[in-house]
C-alpha positions in Angstrom: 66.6 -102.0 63.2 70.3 -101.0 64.2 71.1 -99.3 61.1 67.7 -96.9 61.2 68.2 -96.1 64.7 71.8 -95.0 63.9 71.3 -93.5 60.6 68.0 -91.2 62.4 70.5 -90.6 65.6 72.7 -89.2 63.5 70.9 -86.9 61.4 68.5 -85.8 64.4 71.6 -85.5 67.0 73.5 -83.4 64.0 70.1 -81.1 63.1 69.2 -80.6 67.0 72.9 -79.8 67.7 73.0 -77.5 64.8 69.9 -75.4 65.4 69.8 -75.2 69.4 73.9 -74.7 69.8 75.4 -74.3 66.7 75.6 -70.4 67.3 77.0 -71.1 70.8 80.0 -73.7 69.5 81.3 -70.9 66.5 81.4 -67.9 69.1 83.8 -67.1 72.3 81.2 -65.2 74.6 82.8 -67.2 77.7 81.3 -66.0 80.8 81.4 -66.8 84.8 83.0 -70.3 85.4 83.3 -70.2 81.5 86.0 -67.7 81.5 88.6 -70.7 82.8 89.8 -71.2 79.3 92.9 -73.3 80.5 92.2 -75.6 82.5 95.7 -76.9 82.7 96.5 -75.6 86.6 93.2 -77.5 87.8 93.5 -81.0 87.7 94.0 -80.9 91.6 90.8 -78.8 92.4 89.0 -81.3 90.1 90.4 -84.1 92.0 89.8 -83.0 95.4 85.7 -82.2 93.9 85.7 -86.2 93.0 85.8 -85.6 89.7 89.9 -87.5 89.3 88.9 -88.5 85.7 88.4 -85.1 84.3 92.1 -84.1 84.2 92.4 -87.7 82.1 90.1 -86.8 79.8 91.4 -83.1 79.2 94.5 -85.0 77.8 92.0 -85.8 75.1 90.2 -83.1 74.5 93.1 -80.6 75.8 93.3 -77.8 78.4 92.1 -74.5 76.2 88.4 -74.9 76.0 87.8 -74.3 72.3 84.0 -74.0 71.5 83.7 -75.9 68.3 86.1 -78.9 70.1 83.5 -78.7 73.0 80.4 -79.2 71.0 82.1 -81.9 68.2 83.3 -83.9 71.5 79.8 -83.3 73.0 77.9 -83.7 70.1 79.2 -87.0 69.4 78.9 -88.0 72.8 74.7 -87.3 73.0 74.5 -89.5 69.0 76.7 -92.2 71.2 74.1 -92.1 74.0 71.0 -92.0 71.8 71.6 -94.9 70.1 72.4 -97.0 73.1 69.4 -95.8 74.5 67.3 -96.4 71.9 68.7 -99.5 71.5 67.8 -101.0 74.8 65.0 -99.0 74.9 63.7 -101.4 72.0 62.3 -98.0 69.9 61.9 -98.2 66.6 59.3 -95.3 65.7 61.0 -92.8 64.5 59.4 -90.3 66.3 60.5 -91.9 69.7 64.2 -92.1 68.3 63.9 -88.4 67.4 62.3 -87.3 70.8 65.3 -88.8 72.6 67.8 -86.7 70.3 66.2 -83.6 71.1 66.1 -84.5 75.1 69.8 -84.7 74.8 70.9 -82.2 72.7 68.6 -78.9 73.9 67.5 -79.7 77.6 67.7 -77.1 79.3 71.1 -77.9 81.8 72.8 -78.4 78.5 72.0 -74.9 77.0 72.4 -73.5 80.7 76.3 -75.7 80.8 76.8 -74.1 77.1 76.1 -70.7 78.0 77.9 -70.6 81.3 80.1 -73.3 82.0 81.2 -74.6 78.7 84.3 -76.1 79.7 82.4 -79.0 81.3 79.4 -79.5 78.8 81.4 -82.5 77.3 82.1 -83.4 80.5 78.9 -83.8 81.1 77.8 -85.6 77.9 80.7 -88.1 78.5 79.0 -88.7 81.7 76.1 -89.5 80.1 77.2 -91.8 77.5 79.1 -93.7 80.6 76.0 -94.3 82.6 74.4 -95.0 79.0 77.0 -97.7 78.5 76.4 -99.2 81.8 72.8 -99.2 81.4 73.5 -100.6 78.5 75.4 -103.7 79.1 73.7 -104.4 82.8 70.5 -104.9 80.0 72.0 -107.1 77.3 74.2 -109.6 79.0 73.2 -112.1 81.7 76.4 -111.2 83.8 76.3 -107.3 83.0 75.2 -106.0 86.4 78.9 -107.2 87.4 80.5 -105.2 84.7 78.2 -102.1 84.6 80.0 -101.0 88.0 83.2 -99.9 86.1 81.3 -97.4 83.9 79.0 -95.9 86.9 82.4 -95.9 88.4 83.4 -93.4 85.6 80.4 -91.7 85.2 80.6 -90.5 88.9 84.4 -89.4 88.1 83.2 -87.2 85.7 80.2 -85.6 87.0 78.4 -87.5 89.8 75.1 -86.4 89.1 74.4 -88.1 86.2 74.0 -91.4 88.2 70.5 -90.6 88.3 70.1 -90.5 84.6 71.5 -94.3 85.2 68.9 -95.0 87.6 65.9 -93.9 85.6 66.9 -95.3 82.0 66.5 -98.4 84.3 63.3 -97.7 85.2 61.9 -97.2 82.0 63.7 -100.9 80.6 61.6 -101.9 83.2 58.6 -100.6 82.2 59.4 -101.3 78.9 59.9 -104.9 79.7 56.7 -105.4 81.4 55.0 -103.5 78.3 56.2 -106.2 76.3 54.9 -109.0 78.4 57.9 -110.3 79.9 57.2 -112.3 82.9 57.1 -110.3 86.0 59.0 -112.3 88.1 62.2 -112.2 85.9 61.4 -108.1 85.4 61.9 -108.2 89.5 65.0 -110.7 89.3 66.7 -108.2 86.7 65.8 -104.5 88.7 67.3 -106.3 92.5 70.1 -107.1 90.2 70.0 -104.0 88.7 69.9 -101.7 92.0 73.0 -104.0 93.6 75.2 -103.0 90.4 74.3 -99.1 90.9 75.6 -99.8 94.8 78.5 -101.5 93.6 79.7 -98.5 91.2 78.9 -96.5 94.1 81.6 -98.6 96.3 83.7 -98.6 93.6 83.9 -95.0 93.3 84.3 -94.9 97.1 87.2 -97.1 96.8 89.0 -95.3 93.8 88.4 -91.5 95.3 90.0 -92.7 98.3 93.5 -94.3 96.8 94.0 -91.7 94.4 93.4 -88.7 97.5 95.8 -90.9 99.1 98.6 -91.1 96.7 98.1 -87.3 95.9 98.3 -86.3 99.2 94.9 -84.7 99.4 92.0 -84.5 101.2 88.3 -84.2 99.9 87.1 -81.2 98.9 84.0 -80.2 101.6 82.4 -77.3 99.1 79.3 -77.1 98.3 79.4 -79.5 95.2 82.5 -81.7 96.4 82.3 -85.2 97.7 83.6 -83.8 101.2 80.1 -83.7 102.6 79.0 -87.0 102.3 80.8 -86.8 105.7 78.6 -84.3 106.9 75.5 -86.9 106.4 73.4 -87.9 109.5 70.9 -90.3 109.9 68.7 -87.2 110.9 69.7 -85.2 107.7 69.1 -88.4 105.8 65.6 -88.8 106.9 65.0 -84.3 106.3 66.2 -85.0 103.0 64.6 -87.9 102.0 60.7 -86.2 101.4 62.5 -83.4 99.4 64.5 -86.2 97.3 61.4 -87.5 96.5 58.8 -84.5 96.0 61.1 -81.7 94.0 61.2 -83.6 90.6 57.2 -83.6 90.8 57.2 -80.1 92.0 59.7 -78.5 89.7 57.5 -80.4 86.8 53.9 -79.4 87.8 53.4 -76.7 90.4 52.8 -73.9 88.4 53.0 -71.7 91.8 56.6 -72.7 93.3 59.1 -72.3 90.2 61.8 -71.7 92.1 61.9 -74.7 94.0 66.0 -75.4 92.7 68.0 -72.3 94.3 69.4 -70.4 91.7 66.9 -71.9 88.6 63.9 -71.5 87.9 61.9 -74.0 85.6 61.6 -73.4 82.0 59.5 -75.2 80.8 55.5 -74.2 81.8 54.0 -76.4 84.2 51.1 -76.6 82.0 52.5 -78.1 79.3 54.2 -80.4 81.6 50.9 -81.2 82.8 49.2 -82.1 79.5 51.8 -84.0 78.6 51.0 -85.8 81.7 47.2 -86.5 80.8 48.1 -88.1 77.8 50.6 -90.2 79.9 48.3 -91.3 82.6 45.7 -92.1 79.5 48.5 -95.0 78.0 49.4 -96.1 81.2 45.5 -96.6 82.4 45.3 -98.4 78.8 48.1 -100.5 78.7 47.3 -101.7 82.3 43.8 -103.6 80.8 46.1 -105.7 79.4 48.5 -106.8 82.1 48.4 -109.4 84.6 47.9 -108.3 88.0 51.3 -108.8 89.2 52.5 -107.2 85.9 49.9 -103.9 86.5 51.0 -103.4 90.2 54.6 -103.8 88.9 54.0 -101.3 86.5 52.6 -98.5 89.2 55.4 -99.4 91.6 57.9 -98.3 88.8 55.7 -95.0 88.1 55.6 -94.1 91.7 59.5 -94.7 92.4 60.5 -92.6 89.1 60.7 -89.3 90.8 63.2 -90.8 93.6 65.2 -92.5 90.6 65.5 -88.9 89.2 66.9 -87.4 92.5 68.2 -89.4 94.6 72.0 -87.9 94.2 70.1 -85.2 96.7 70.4 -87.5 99.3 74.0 -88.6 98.7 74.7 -84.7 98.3 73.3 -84.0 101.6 70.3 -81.5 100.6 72.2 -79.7 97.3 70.6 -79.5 93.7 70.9 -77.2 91.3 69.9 -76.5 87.8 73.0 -78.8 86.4 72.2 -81.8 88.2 68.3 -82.2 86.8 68.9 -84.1 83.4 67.2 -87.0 84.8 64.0 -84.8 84.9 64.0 -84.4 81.2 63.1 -87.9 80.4 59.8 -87.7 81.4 59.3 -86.2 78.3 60.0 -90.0 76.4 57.6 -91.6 78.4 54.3 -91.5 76.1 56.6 -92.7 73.3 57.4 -95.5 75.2 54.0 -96.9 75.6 52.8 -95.8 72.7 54.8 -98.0 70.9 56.4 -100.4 73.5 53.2 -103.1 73.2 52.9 -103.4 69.3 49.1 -103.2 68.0 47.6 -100.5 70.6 48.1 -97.5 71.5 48.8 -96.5 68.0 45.4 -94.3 67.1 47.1 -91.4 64.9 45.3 -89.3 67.4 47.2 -90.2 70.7 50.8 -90.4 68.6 49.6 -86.9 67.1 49.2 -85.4 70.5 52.3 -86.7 71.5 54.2 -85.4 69.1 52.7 -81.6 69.0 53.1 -81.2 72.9 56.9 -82.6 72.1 57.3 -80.2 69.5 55.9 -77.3 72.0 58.6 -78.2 74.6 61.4 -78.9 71.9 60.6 -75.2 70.5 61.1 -73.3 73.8 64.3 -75.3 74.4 65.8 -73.9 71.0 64.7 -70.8 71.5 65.5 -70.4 74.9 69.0 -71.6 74.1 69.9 -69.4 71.5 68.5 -66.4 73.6 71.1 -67.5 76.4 73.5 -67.6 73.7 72.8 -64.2 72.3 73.1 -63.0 76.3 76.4 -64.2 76.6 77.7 -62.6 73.3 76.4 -59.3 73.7 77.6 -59.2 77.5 80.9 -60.6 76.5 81.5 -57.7 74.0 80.1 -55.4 76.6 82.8 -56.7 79.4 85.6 -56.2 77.2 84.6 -52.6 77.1 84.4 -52.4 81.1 87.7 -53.8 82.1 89.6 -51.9 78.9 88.9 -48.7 80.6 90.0 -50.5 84.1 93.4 -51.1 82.7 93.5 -47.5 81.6 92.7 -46.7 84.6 95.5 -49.0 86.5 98.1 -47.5 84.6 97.7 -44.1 85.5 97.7 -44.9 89.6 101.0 -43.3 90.6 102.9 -46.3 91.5 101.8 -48.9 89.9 103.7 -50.7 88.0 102.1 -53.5 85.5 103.1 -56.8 86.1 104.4 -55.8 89.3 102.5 -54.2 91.6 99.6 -56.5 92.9 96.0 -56.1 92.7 93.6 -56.9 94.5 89.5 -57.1 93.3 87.1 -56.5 96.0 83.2 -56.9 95.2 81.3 -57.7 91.7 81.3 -55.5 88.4 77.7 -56.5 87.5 76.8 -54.7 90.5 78.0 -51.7 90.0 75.9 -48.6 88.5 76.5 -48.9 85.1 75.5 -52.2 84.6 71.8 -53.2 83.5 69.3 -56.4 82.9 68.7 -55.8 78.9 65.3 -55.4 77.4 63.9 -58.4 76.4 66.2 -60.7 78.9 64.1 -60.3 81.8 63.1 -63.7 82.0 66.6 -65.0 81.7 67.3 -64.2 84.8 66.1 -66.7 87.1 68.1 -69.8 85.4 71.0 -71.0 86.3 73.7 -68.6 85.7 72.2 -66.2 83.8 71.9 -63.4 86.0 74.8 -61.7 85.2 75.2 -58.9 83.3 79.1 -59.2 82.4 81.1 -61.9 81.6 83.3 -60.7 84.8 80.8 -62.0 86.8 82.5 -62.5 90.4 85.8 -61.8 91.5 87.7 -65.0 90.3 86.3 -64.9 86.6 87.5 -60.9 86.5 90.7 -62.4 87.3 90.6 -65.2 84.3 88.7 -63.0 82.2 92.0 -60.5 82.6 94.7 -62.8 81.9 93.2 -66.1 80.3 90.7 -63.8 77.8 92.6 -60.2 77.6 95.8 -61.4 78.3 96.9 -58.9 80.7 100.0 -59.4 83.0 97.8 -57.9 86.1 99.2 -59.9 88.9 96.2 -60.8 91.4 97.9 -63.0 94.4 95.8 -64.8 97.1 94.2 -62.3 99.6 96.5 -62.0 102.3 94.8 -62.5 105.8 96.8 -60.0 107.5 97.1 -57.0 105.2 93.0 -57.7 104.7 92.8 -57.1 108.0 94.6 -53.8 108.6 93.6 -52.3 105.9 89.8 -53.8 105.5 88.2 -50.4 107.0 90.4 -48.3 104.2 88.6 -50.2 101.3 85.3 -50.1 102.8 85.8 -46.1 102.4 86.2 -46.5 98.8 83.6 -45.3 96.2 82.6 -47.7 94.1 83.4 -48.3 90.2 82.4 -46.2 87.8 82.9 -43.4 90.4 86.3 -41.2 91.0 88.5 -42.9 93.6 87.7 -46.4 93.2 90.9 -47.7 92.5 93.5 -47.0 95.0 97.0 -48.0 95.9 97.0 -49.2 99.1 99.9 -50.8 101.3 101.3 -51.6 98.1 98.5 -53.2 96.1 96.1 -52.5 93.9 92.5 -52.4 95.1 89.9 -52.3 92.5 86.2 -51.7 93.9 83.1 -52.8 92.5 
């Protein structure tokens, strides 16, 4: 069965790839965090965030973000990861090998990271094949639960929140496990070792982060998204979090009325899809429980229940933070009825039930590709519309009396998609509510003007950190200022630059 699960990874991993990113990889409409092309000036920044092994990897990959590098790295990262997982998995339909291609490869965080922050979407997928890898070995070899550490280990020094994924591919061997009749008893042995190797590449990481800070000479990074603020956890914060942790998968997948339960991202896929496909779900697990042993059958519902904690838990160890790039775990819920429809051979397989499966699949694969090549469309046509905003900007620098390009520093204060010329386009209404797709420019704050100037334009506008002191004498001055488009919003004062949106 190796070589059909490879040979179907490949050509579903390549077709998905193709169809749901394959306009994003051959354009460059960078946008937000996106518009850090060169990445080459922050290894240290990276570091300090607990990510120390994405500088090592850049030396791979390389510092300019290329589009087609990103999604050939990527892409061969998610047909690494779907063959492991199918692997110990034990899927063989093809169907179920297919479904876990398209998870991959149009979730989505992936079309979201594509669209907005494409210089970590392979980042993100090498995440995911390290916590594959570990899942991996901790199920094929007796003493793999002591190696499987090392690649958690990695898999948090890339992106930590993909430690979840790790936590609920284990879930599902399990269930898998018990689906196939394998004594209950050795299913328990296997998940306590299982849990203590997840711990250990937690430590590990712990240890690691700490040295290298050390021999840097930094400290830990306490923003919102940096490893700082495990410091900032209380046993009383633990506790608040710990319902939340729990509930926000189930919410984000079935509450029709509370959509925006992750700030900044709204689900995208319709809660009542999500809740058909959880009718036929509940209808193969009720099924294959008849044929359980007792200890087997409450085995089985203790895994079930636990899943949604499996797919969070990183909002614990983040102290109350999730966004809409840290929910890949979610998206396997959509493998589970291929898992029992085929994971006890001889039931479960009425055309009927794997018919149903497959047509709600295809509904949710169909909004991810079009979805994703929407987001990709935004991006473009914002991207050409940016370059038509900050041309005129420039025009207008240089004919400031006494400004001198190169020379004189500027300084951006406020947001050009706020200012009165920008607009929400017809037709990407919706769009807005998921992560990162609210802008209207690929300038979208005052850092990405800055890269999008130099790293994208190419323009010697020298923007120097904002200066406490001359901020404060001459704050009331720019608060005076009109506001771009308007006459007047660009001023020299106290020898810089100020450009207001």
């Amino acid at each position: 069965h190796a070589k059909k699960r490879i040979k179907i990874c490949a050509i579903s991993i390549f077709c998905f790839a193709l169809i749901a990113s394959g306009y994003r990889y051959l354009s460059l409409s960078y946008s937000g965090d996106g518009t850090l092309i060169y990445q080459g000036n922050e290894w240290l920044y990276q570091v300090s965030l607990g990510r120390f092994l994405q500088p090592v990897y850049w030396l791979l990959r390389g510092r300019i973000v290329a589009p087609f590098v990103t999604g050939l790295f990527a892409t061969t990262f998610f047909f690494l990861s779907a063959c492991l997982i199918s692997e110990f998995l034990s899927l063989n339909h093809p169907l179920s090998i297919i479904s876990v291609c398209a998870i991959l490869t149009t979730n989505e965080t992936i079309s979201l990271s594509n669209a907005t922050y494409l210089p970590w979407t392979d980042v993100y997928a090498l995440s995911l094949l390290c916590i594959c890898i570990g899942v991996y070995i901790d199920n094929r070899y007796r003493y793999g639960y002591l190696i499987s550490p090392v690649f958690y280990m990695f898999t948090l020094a890339l992106y930590p929140s993909y430690l979840t994924c790790g936590a609920v591919l284990l879930v599902l061997s399990f269930i898998v496990r018990l689906l196939r009749g394998e004594r209950t008893a050795d299913v328990w042995k296997r998940g306590i070792r299982s849990i203590l190797s997840l711990f250990l590449g937690l430590l590990l990481y712990a240890l690691v982060l700490n040295i290298i800070l050390s021999i840097i000479g930094i400290h830990a990074s306490y923003e919102y998204n940096g490893v700082g603020r495990l410091e900032e956890i209380t046993i009383t914060s633990f506790l608040s979090n710990l319902p939340q942790a729990y509930l926000l998968p189930v919410i984000y997948l079935f509450n029709p009325f509370d959509r925006l339960i992750i700030p900044w991202h709204q689900a995208l896929i319709p809660a009542p899809l999500n809740l058909a496909i959880l009718a036929l779900l509940l209808v193969l697990a009720i099924s294959a429980m008849r044929k359980l042993t007792k200890g087997a059958g409450a085995t089985l519902l203790l895994l079930l229940f636990i899943l949604p904690f499996a797919m969070n838990f990183v909002y614990l160890i983040s102290n109350g933070i999730i966004n809409g790039l840290m929910i890949v775990s979610f998206y396997f819920f959509y493998l589970m009825p291929f898992l029992f429809l085929e994971a006890r051979p001889g039931t479960h397989t009425l055309p009927v039930l794997r018919g149903a499966a497959g047509a709600l699949f295809c509904v949710y694969l169909a909004i991810n590709v079009v979805t994703a090549n929407r987001l990709a469309v935004k991006r473009d046509v914002e991207y050409q519309s940016t370059l038509s905003a900050v041309t005129r900007i420039l025009e207008d620098a240089g004919n400031i009396p006494g400004y001198v390009p190169g020379v004189t520093p500027v300084q951006i204060v406020g947001y050009l998609p706020s200012s009165t010329i920008s607009m929400v386009r017809d037709g990407f209404e919706d769009l807005n509510p998921l992560q990162g797709a609210k802008y209207t420019y690929a300038a979208a704050y005052e850092i990405s003007t800055v890269w999008y100037v130099q790293q994208i334009l190419g323009s010697s506008m020298v923007f120097p950190e904002e200066p406490g002191a001359w901020w404060r004498r001459v704050g009331s001055s720019i608060d005076s200022m009109p506001y771009y488009p308007e006459p007047g919003y660009m001023q020299l004062i106290d020898d810089i630059l100020v450009i207001h949106f």
